[in-house]
C-alpha positions, 0 to 999 in steps of 0.5 A: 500500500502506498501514500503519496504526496507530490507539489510540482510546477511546471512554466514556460517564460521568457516568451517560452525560450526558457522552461522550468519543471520541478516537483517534490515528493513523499512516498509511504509504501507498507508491507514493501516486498525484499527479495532475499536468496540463499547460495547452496551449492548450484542452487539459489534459492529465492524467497520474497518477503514484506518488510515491516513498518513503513518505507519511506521515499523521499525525492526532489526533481528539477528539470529544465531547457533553454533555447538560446536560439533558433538552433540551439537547445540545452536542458539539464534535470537532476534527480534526489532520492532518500529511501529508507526502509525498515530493518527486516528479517532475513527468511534463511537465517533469520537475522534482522538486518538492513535492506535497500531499494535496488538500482535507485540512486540517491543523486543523478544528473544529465545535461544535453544539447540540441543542435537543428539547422538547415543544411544544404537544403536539408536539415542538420541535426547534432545531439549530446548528452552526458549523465552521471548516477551515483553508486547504488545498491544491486540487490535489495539484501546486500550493502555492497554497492555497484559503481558509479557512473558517467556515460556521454552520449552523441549522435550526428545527422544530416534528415529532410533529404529530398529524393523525388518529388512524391519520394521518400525523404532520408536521414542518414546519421553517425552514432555513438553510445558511451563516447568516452569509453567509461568502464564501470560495474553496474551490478555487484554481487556477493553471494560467492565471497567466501568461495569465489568472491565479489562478481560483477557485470560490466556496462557496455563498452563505446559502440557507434553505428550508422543509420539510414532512415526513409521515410515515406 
């Protein structure tokens, strides 16, 4: 069951060039549902229980863009999470111990900007954006933490190509995720510690790619 409260304000000013967007919010979730897992062997077993008391959830969310001209747009958004839930018993061992709110971390950002002009009777289309998320938890029993993360992103385009008069118009464009080749964990687990230890996975390396596009 959840309570949720939010107060948000969104507003376009300055003759809509620029445009702010922010909410604040409280959330009371009980009987939250934790996953816990026992190693034996080959086997893991997995087990869901209700946390007791309350969780509660706490965040704050400003986003906004400018458009500087008639080409170029910048936005910015960062998000803040506080979560805490309740100590709970573990179903294996039966310790009460502390448990997380998985992949949600406490402060995240992203910048980016848009770039649209003509471009020999086309249109010329470049975008960046570059976003950073704390270190946060991998699973809802375990206290480690995965990395965490930086990854920018771009993407480079030439679209409205005229064909033929009653043709398809095309967009031919470059790519690349994770530009700057950040190599980071996004999930850790310790379940093997004592025999094999900690294992991770690995984000995905830089990739780039080329498109063709039609559109009829």
């Amino acid at each position: 069951e959840v309570q949720a409260y939010e107060l948000g304000l969104k507003s376009d000013l300055f003759d809509r060039r620029v445009r702010l967007n922010a909410a604040i919010y409280a959330m009371d979730r009980t009987d939250s549902q934790i996953d816990f897992s026992l190693i034996t062997g080959t086997r893991n077993t997995l087990e869901t229980v209700n946390a007791p008391g309350t969780t509660k959830i706490r965040g704050l969310e400003p986003e906004g863009q400018f458009q500087v001209n008639d080409y170029l747009r910048l936005s910015a958004a960062y998000a803040y999470t506080d979560a805490k839930i309740p100590d709970t018993a573990n179903p294996f061992s039966g310790v009460i111990q502390k448990v997380f709110i998985a992949y949600t971390p406490e402060n995240a950002a992203s910048v980016a900007a848009d770039w649209e002009s003509p471009f020999m009777g086309a249109t010329l289309k470049a975008h960046v954006d570059a976003n950073y998320a704390d270190a946060a938890h991998s699973f809802e029993q375990f206290e480690i933490k995965n990395d965490r993360s930086f990854v920018v992103n771009g993407r480079l385009s030439v679209a409205d190509i005229q064909t033929s008069q009653g043709g398809p118009t095309l967009e031919v464009a470059l790519w690349s995720r994770n530009l700057l080749d950040e190599t980071y964990v996004y999930r850790r687990d310790p379940s093997n510690r004592a025999t094999l230890g900690d294992y991770g996975n690995f984000n995905t390396p830089r990739t780039f790619g080329i498109e063709l596009r039609a559109t009829y």
